[in-house]
VEXDREN-2710 file (C-alpha; in Angstrom, 1 decimal):
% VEXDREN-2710
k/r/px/py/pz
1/UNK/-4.0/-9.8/-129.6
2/UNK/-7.5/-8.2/-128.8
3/UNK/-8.8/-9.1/-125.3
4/UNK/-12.1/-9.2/-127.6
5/UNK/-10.8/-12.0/-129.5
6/UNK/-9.7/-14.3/-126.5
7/UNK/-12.3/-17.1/-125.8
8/UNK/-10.4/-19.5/-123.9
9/UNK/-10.7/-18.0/-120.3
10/UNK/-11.0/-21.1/-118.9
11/UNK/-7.8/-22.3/-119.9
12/UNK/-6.0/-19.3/-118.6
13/UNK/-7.1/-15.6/-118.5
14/UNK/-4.6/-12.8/-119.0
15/UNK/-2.3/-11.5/-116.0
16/UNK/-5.1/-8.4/-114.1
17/UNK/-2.8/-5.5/-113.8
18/UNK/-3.2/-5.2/-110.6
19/UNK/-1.8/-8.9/-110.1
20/UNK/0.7/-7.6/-112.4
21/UNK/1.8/-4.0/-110.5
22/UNK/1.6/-6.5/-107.1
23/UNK/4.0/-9.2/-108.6
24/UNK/6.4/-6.4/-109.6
25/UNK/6.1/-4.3/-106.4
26/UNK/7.0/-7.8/-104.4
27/UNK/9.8/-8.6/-106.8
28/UNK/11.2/-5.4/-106.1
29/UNK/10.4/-4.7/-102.1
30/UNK/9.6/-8.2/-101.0
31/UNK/12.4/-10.5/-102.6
32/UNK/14.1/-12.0/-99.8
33/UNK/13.5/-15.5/-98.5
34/UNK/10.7/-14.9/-95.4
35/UNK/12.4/-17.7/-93.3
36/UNK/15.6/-16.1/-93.3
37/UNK/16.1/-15.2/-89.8
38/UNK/17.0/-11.7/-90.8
39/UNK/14.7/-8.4/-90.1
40/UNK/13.9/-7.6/-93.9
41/UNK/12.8/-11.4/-94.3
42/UNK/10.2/-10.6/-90.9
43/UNK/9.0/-8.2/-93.2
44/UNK/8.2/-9.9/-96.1
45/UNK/7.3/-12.6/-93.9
46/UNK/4.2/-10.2/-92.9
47/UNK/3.1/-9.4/-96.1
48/UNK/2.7/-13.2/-96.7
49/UNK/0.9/-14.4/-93.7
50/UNK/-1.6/-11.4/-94.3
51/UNK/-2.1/-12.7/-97.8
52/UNK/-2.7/-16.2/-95.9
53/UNK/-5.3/-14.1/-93.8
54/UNK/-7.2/-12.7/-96.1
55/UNK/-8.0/-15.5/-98.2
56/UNK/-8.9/-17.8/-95.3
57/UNK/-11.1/-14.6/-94.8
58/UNK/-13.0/-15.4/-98.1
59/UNK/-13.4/-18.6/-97.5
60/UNK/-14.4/-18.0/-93.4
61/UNK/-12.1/-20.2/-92.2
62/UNK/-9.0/-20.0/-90.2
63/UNK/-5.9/-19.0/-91.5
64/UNK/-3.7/-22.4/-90.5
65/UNK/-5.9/-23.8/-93.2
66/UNK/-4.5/-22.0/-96.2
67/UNK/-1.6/-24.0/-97.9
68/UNK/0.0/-22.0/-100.6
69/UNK/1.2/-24.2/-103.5
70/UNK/2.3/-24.3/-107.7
71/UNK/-1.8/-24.9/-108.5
72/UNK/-4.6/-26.9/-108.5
73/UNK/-3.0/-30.1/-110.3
74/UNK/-0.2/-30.1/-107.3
75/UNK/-2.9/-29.6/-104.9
76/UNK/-5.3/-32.3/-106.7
77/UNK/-2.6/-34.3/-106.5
78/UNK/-1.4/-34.2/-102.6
79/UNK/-5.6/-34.5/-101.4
80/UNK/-5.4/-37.8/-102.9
81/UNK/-2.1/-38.7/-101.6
82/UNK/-2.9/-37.3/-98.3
83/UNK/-6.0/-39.8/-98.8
84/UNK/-3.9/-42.9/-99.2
85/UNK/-1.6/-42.3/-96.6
86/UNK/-4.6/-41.5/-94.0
87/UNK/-7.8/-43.7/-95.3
88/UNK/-7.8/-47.4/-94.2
89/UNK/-6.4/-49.4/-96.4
90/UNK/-9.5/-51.1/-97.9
91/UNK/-11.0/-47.6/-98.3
92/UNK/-12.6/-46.6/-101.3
93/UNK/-13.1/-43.1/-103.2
94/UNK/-16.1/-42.0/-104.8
95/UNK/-15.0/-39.8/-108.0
96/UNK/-17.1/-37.8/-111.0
97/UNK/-16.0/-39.2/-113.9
98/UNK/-16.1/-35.5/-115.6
99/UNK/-13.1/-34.2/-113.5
100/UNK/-9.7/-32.4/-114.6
101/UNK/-7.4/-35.1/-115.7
102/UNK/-5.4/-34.0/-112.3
103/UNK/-8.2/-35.5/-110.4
104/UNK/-9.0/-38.6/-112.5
105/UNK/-5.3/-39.6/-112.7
106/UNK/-4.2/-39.0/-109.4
107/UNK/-7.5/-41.3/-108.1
108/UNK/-6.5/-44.2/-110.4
109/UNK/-2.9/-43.7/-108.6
110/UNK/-3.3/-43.9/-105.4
111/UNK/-6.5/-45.7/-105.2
112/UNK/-5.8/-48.2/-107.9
113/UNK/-9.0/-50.6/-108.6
114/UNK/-11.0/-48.9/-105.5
115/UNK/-12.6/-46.3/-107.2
116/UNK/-16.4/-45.9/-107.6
117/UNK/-17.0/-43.5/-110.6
118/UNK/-20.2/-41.4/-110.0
119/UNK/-23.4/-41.7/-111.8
120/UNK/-24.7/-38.3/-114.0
121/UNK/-27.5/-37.2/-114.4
122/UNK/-29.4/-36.4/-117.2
123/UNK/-27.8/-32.9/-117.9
124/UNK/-24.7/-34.1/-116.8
125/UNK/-24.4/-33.2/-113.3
126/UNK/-23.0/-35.5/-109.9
127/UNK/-26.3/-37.3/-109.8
128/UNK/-26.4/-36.4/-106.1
129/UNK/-29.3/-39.3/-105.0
130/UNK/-26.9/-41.7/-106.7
131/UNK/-24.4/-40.5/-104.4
132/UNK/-26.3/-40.4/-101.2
133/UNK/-27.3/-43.8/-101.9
134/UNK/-23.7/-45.1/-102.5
135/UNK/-22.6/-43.4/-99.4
136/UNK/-25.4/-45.7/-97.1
137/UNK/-23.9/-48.9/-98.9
138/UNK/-20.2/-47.9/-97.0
139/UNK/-16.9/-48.7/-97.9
140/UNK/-16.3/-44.9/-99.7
141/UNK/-14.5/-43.0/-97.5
142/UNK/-14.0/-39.9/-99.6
143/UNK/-15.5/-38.3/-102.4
144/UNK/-14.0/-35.9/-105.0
145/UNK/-16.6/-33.7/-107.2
146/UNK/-16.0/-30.7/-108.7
147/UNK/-17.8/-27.7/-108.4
148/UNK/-18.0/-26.1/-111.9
149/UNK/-17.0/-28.1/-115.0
150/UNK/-13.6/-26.7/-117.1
151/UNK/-15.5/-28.4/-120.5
152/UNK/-19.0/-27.7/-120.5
153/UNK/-18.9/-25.2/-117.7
154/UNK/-21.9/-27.5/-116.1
155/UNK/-22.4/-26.6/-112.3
156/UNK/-22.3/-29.7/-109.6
157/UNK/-24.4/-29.0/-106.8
158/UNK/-21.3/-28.9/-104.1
159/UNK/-23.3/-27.7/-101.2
160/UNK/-25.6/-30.8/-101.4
161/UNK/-22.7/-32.9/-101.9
162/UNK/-20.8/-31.6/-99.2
163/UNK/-23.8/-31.9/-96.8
164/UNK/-24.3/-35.5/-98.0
165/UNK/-20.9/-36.2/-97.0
166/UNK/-20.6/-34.4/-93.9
167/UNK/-23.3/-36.4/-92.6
168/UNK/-22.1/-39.6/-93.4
169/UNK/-18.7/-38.7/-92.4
170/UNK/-16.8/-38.9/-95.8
171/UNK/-14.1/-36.3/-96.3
172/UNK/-15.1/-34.3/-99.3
173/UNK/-12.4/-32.5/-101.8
174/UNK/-13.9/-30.0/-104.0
175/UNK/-11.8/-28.8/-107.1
176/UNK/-13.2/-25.4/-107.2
177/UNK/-10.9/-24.3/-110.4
178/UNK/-13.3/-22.8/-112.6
179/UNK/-15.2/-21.5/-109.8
180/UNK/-13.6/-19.0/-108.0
181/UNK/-13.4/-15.9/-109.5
182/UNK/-16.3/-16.4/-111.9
183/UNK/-19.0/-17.5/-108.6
184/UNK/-18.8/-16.2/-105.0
185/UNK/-17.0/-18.5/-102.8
186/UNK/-20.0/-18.0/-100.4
187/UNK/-20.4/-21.8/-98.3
188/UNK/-17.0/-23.4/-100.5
189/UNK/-15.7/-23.7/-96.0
190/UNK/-18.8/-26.8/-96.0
191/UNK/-15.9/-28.7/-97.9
192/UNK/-13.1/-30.6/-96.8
193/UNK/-10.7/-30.0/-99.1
194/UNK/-11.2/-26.9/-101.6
195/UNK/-8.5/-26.3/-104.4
196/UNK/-7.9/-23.8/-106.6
197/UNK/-5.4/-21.9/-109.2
198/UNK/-4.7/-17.9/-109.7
199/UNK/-4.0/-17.9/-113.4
200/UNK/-8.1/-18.8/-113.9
201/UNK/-9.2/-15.6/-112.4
202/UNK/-6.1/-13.3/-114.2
203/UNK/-3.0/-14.3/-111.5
204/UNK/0.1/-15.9/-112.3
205/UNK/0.5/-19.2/-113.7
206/UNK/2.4/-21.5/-111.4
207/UNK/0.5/-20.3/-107.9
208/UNK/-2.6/-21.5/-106.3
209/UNK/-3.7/-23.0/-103.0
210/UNK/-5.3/-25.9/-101.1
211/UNK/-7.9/-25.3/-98.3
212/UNK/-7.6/-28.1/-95.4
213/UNK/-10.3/-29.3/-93.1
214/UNK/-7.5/-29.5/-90.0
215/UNK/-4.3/-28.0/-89.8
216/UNK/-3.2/-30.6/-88.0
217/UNK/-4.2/-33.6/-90.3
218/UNK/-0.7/-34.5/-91.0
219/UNK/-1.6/-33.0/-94.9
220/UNK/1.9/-32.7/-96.5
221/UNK/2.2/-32.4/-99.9
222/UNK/6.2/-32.3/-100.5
223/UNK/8.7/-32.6/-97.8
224/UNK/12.3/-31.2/-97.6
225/UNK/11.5/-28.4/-95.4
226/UNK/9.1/-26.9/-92.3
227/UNK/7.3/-24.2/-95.0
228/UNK/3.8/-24.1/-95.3
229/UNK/3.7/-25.4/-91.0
230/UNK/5.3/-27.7/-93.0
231/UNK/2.4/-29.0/-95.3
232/UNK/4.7/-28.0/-98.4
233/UNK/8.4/-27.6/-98.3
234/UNK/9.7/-25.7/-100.6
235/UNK/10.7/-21.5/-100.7
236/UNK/7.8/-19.6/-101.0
237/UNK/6.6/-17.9/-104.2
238/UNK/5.9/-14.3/-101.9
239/UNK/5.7/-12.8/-105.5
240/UNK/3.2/-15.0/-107.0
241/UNK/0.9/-15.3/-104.0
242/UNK/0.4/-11.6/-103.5
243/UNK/-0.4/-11.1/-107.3
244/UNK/-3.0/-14.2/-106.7
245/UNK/-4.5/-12.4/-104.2
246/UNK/-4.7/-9.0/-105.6
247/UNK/-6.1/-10.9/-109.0
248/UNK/-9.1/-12.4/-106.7
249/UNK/-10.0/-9.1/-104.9
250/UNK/-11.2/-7.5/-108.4
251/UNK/-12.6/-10.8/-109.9
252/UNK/-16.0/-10.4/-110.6
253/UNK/-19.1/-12.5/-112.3
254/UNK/-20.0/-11.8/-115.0
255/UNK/-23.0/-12.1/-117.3
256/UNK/-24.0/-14.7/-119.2
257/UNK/-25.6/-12.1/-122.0
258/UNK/-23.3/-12.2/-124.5
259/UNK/-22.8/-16.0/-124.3
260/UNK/-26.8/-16.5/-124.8
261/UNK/-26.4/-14.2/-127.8
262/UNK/-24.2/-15.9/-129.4
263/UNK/-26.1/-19.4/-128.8
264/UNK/-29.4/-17.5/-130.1
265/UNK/-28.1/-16.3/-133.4
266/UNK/-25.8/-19.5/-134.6
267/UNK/-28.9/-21.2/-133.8
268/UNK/-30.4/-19.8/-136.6
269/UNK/-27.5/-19.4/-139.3
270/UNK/-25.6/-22.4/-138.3
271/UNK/-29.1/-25.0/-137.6
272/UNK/-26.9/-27.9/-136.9
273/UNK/-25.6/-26.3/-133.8
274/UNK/-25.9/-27.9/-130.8
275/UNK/-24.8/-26.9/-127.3
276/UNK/-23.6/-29.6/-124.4
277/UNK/-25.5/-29.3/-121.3
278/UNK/-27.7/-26.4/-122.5
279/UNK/-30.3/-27.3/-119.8
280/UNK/-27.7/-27.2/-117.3
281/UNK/-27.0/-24.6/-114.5
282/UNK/-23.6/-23.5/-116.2
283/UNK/-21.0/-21.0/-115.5
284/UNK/-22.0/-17.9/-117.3
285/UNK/-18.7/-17.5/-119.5
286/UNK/-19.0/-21.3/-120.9
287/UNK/-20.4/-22.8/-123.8
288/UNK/-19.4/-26.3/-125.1
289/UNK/-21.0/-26.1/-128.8
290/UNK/-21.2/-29.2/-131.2
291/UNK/-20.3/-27.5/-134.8
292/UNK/-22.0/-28.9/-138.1
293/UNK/-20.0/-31.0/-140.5
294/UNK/-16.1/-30.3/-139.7
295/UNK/-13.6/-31.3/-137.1
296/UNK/-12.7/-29.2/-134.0
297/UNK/-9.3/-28.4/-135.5
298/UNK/-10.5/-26.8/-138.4
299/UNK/-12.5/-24.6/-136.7
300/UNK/-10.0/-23.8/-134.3
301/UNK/-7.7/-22.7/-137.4
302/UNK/-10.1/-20.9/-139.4
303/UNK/-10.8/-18.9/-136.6
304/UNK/-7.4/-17.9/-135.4
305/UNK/-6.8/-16.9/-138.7
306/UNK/-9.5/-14.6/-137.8
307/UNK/-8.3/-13.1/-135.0
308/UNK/-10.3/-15.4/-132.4
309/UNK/-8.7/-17.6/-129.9
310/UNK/-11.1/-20.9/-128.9
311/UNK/-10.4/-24.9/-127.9
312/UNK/-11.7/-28.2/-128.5
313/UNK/-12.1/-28.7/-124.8
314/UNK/-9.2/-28.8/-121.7
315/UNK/-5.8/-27.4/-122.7
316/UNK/-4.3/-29.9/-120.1
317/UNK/-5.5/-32.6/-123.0
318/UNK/-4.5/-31.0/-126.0
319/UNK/-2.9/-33.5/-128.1
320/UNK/-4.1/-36.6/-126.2
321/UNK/-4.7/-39.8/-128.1
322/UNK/-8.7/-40.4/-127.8
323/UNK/-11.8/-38.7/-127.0
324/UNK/-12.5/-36.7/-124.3
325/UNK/-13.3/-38.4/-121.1
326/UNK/-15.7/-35.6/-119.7
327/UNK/-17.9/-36.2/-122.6
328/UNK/-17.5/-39.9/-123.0
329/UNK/-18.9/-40.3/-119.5
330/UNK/-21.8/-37.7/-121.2
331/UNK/-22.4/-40.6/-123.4
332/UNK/-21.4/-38.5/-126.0
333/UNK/-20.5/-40.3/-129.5
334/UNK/-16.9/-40.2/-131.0
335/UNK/-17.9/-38.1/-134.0
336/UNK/-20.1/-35.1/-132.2
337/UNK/-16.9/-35.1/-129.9
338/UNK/-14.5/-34.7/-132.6
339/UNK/-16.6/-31.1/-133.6
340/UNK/-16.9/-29.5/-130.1
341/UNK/-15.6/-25.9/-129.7
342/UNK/-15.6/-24.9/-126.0
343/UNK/-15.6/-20.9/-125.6
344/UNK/-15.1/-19.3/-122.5
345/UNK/-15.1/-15.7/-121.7
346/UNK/-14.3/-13.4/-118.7
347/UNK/-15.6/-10.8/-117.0
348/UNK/-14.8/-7.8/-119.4
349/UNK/-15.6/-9.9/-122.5
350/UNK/-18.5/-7.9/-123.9
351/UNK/-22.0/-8.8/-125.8
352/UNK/-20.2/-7.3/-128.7
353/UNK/-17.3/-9.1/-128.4
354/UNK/-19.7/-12.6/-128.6
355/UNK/-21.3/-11.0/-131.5
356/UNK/-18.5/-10.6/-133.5
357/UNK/-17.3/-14.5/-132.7
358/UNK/-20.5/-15.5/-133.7
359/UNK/-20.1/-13.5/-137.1
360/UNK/-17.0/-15.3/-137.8
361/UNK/-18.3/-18.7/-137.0
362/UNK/-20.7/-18.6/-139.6
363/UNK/-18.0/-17.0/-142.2
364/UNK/-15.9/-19.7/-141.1
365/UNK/-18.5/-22.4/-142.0
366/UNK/-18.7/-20.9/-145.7
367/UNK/-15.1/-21.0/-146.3
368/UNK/-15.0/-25.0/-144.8
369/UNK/-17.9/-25.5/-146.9
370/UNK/-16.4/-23.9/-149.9
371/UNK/-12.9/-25.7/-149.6
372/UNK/-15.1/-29.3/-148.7
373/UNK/-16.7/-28.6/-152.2
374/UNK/-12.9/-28.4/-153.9
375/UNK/-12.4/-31.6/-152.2
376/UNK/-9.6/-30.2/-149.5
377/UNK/-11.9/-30.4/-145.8
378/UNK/-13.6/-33.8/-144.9
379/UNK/-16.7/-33.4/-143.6
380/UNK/-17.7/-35.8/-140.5
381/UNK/-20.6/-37.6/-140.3
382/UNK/-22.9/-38.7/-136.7
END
């Protein structure tokens, strides 16, 4: 289809060719198992540590910090593990209630009835005093916040929240997702535990990585095997993890232009419009927007059948029984929730490219309209 007409970024963003030409030129020069003890595996083995290197580089820490892994749902997974295994056994984890399902579930898990769920504030945001003051009552001995919201695209303030922690001593994990790529990673080493996935920033599907605060915390994720200084058995995906990394080194921000456009002129030809979090620092490629009168599935439909490619929220949910829990903690109702379309751009997405998604919002609303008024769309009430 045309890259124009792709507005789910945030779900996944197409493969960068040069993520593409690395994958292939490892597949085809780099292919044999690095811990083989043989000479062509040394080689390969080099080509991996320096991709180890250069993204501890980004993030200005040391290299033994850099676990390699599927994505950021393993990684999500084995911080709160790691957690369990480590934290006294009375300890108790501090946790946004807006996270990726990988988060929410993995803290109910492990840390079953000794979770605190985080207060919001008004825009939707860690309510970081909220926190602070939960911190000086004790008993949380980790806190899990995310740094940029995969839903509304709403921005937590991480670097307060890391320094909150630091000072009290509380291991922080930061799922930095829908950050990296889209935001520098500038300050991301405050946190303990950063994780992240290449197929948000135009890698692979299936790779990503986990940033530890000690290499030699006893973090290990899967066991079966000394890779990863053995954090993560398994073979490594050499392939996959040098096509992450030349993904990252073009990622770029972008500019929140066309998105504002878009907001600007439905606001006028589509009045009912409303936009989640619109007061909200937000990534720039993100809009969570409340359409008038039909349900999120509709829309979805009527656009695809014009070309455009949008979601109802987080494709890890799709098909889930109930309402969203990101906006439920928003205080959102059940039947605004039921007509949110999220869009979410990337960087070569172009103001023109928003102005022709807005133009077939607004035909899209005329044909619902027009079909409500034959009696075949049911149009939902607040």
């Amino acid at each position: 289809m045309d890259g124009g007409c792709y507005f789910d970024y945030n779900a996944t963003s197409p493969l960068r060719p040069e993520a593409r030409a690395a994958w292939l030129k490892a597949k085809d020069a780099l292919w044999l198992n690095p811990s083989a003890p043989y000479r062509g595996a040394a080689r390969v083995r080099v080509h991996f540590e320096a991709a180890r290197a250069e993204l501890a580089k980004l993030f200005e820490v040391s290299a033994d910090r850099i676990v390699f892994n599927s994505g950021a749902t393993e990684a999500n997974n084995a911080v709160f593990a790691h957690w369990s295994l480590t934290l006294p056994a009375d300890a108790r984890v501090a946790v946004s209630p807006t996270e990726h399902p990988s988060v929410l579930q993995a803290a109910r898990r492990f840390f079953a009835g000794r979770v605190d769920w985080l207060a919001l504030d008004a825009n939707g945001a860690v309510d970081v005093a909220a926190l602070q003051s939960l911190l000086v009552e004790g008993g949380v001995a980790a806190v899990s916040v995310m740094a940029a919201n995969n839903e509304t695209g709403i921005l937590n303030d991480w670097q307060a929240i890391a320094a909150e922690c630091r000072s009290m001593g509380v291991s922080y994990h930061c799922d930095a997702s829908q950050w990296i790529g889209k935001l520098p990673i500038d300050g991301l080493d405050a946190c303990d535990f950063v994780t992240g996935c290449a197929h948000k920033f135009g890698g692979p599907c299936g790779v990503g990585f986990g940033v530890l605060p000690d290499a030699n915390g006893g973090f290990e994720s899967f066991v079966g095997g000394v890779q990863e200084a053995g954090h993560r058995a398994g073979t490594e995906d050499v392939a996959g993890v040098l096509a992450m990394m030349a993904a990252l080194q073009v990622a770029e921000p972008g500019s929140a232009a066309g998105r504002d456009r878009l907001i600007a002129e439905l606001s006028e030809s589509l009045a009912a419009i409303q936009v989640i979090g619109l007061e909200a620092p937000r990534l720039w490629n993100t809009a969570l927007l409340v359409m008038p009168d039909f349900a999120s599935e509709r829309w979805i439909r009527a656009l695809e059948k014009r070309g455009f490619l949008v979601s109802a929220g987080a494709a890890c949910a799709t098909g889930k029984q109930g309402p969203s829990p990101v906006l439920a903690a928003m205080g959102i109702n059940g039947a605004v929730m039921r007509r949110v379309l999220r869009v979410s751009s990337g960087s070569a997405t172009t103001v023109a490219d928003w102005q022709s998604l807005s133009s077939a919002l607004v035909e899209c609303y005329a044909d619902l309209r027009a079909e409500a008024d034959r009696g075949g769309s049911t149009v939902i009430s607040i």
